[in-house]
C-alpha positions as CSV (number, residue, x, y, z in Angstrom):
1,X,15.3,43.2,-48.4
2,X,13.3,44.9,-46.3
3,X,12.2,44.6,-42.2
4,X,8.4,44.4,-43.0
5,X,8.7,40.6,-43.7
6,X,11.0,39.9,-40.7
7,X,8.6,42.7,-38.6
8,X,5.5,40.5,-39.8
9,X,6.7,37.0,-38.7
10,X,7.4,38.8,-35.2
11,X,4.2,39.6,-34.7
12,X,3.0,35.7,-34.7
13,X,6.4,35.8,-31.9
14,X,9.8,35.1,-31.9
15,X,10.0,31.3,-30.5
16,X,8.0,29.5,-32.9
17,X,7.0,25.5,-33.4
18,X,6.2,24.7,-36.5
19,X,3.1,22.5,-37.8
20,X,5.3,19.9,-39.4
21,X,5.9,16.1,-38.9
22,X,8.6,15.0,-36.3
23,X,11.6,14.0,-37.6
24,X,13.6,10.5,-36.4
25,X,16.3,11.8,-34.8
26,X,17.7,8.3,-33.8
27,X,17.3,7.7,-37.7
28,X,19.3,11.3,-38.6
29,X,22.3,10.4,-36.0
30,X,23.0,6.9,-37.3
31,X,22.9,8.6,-40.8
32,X,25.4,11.4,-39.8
33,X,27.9,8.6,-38.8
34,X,28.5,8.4,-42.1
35,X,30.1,11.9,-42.2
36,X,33.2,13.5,-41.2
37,X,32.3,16.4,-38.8
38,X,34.8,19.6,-40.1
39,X,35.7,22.5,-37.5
40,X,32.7,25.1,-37.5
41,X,35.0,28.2,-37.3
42,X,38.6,27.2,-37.6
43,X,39.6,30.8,-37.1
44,X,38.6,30.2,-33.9
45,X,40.5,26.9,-32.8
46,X,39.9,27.4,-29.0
47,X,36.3,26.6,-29.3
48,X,34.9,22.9,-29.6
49,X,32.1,23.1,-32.1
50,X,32.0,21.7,-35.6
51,X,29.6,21.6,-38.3
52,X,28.1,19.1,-41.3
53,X,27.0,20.6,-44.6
54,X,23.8,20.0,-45.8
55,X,23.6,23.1,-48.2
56,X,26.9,24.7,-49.1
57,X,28.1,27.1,-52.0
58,X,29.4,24.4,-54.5
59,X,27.5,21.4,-53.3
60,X,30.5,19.8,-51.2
61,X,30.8,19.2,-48.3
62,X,34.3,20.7,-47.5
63,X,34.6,24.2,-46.3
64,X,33.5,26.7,-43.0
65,X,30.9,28.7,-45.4
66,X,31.4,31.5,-42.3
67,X,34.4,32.4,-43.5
68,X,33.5,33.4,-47.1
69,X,30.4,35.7,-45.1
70,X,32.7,37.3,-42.8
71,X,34.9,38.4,-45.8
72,X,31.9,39.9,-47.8
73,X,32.1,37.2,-50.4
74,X,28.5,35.4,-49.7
75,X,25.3,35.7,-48.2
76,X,23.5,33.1,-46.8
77,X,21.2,32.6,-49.3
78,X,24.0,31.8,-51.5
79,X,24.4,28.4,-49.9
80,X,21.6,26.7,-51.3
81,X,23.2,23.6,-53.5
82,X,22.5,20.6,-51.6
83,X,25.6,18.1,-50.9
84,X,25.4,13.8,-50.5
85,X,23.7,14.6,-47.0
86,X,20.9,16.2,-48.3
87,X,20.9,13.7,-51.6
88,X,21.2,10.8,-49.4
89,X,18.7,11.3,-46.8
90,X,15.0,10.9,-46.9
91,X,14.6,12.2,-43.3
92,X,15.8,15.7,-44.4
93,X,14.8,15.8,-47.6
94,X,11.0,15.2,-46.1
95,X,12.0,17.6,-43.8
96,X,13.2,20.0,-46.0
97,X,10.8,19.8,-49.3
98,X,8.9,22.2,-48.3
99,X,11.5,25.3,-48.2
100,X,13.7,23.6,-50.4
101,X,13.1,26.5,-53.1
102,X,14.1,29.2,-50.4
103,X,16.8,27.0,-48.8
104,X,19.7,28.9,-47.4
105,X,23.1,27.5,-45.6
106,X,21.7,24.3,-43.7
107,X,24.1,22.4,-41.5
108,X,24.4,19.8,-38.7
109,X,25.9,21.6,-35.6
110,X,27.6,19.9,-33.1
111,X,28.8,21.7,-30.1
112,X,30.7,18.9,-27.7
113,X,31.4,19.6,-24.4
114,X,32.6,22.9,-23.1
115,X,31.4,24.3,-26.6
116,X,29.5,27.5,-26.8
117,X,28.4,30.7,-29.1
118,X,29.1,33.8,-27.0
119,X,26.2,36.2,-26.9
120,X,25.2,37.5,-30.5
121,X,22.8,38.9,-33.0
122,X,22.6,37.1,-36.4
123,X,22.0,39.1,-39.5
124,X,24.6,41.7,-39.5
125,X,24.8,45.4,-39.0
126,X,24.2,46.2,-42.6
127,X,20.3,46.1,-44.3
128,X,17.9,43.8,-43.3
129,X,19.1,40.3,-43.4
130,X,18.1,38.3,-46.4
131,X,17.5,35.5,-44.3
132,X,15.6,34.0,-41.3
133,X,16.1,31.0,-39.5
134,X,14.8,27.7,-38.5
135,X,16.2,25.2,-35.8
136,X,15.5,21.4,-35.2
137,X,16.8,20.1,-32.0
138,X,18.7,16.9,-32.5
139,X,20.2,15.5,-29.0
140,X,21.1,17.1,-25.8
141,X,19.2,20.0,-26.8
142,X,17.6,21.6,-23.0
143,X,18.8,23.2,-19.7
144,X,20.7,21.6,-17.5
145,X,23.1,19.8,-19.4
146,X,22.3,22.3,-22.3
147,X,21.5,25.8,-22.9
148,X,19.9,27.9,-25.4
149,X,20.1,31.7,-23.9
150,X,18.0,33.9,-25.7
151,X,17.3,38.2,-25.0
152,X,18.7,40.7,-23.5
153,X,21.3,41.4,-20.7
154,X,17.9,42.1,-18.0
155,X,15.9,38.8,-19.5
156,X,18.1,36.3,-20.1
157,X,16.1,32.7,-20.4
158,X,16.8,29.3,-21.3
159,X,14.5,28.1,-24.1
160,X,12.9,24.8,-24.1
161,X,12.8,22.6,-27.0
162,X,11.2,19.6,-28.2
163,X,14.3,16.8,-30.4
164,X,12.8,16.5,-33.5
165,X,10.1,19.4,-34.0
166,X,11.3,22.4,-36.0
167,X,10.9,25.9,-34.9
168,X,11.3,29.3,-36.0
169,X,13.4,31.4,-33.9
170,X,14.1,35.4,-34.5
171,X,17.6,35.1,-33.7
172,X,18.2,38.7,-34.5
173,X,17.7,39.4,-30.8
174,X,20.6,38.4,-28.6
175,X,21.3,34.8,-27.8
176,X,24.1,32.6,-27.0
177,X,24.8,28.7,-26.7
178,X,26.6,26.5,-24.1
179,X,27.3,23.1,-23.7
180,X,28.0,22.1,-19.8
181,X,26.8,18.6,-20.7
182,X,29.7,15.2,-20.3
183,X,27.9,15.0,-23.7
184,X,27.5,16.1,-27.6
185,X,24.7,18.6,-28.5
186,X,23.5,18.4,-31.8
187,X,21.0,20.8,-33.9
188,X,20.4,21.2,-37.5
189,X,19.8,25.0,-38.8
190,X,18.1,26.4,-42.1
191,X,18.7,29.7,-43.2
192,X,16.0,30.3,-45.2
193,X,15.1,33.4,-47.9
194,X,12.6,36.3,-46.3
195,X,10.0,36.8,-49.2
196,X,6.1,37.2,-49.3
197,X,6.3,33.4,-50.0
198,X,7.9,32.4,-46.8
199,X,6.7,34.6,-44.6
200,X,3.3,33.2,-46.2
201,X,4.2,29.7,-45.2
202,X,5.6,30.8,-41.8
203,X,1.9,32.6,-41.2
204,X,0.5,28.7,-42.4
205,X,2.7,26.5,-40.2
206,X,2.5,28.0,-36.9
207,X,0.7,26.3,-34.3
């Protein structure tokens, strides 16, 4: 993998909405009901987040796929079958058609309140990442109940986001996550494989 496709999609910027059709998030929550929500990182107890499959190594919908990365096993890109959430959902799979053959680890996050991501790059330190990502907003998503941080330790800002739209964001620039809210923010995320393809349809989407 190489930084020219990631370099490329920078240069359209690296906050990005997309040119496709608004999702129903009131139609995506009552569907997620029907779900168990497992612990995002359960190496890491002390933090109230948790996560729903979409994609996942094997198709279930059991398992923190972080763990597996951190070890070395997996890449992203490696969780790509779809589980019952995708299979069950016409909202997402609407959503998704269109990067389904490039489809990464997808998954409902939920961070209640008091949860957070500490400041972070995505990607790792090692090559380019195979991966870039995509974000839809699904409740409780903007400052000041919310906030998405995002750059560096001088320019710190709060993004604003629209429920429902998808964006591209480079998260490998710093960022971090925190819920001050008396309420649940949810998001669902789509690593998705950097190719000449993508980076094609990135170009063709943005607004």
């Amino acid at each position: 993998m190489s930084w020219h496709l990631h370099n490329i999609i920078a240069q359209y910027g690296d906050f990005l909405h997309l040119k496709q059709p608004k999702i129903n998030c009131s139609q995506v929550l009552e569907e997620l009901k029907n779900y168990e929500w497992i612990k995002y990182n359960p190496d890491k107890p002390n933090i109230p987040r948790d996560c729903i499959n979409v994609t996942s190594l094997d198709g279930s919908l059991e398992g923190f796929t972080g763990t597996l990365m951190v070890q070395g096993v997996n890449a992203d890109s490696d969780f790509k079958t779809p589980t019952e959430v995708y299979e069950s959902s016409k909202t997402i799979q609407k959503l998704l058609e269109p990067w389904k053959p490039y489809l990464g680890r997808t998954q409902f996050l939920r961070l209640p309140p008091g949860g957070y991501f500490p400041p972070h790059h995505d990607g790792g330190k090692k090559g380019a990442p195979d991966t870039f990502r995509l974000i839809v907003p699904i409740e409780n998503a903007n400052p000041p109940g919310f906030c998405w941080m995002y750059g560096d330790e001088n320019n710190y800002k709060p993004l604003q986001w629209e429920t429902g739209k998808l964006y591209y964001l480079n998260t490998n620039k710093k960022h971090w996550l925190f819920n001050a809210s008396a309420n649940d923010s949810i998001w669902l995320t789509l690593n998705i494989s950097a190719c000449d393809e993508t980076v094609h349809m990135i170009r063709s989407f943005v607004q």
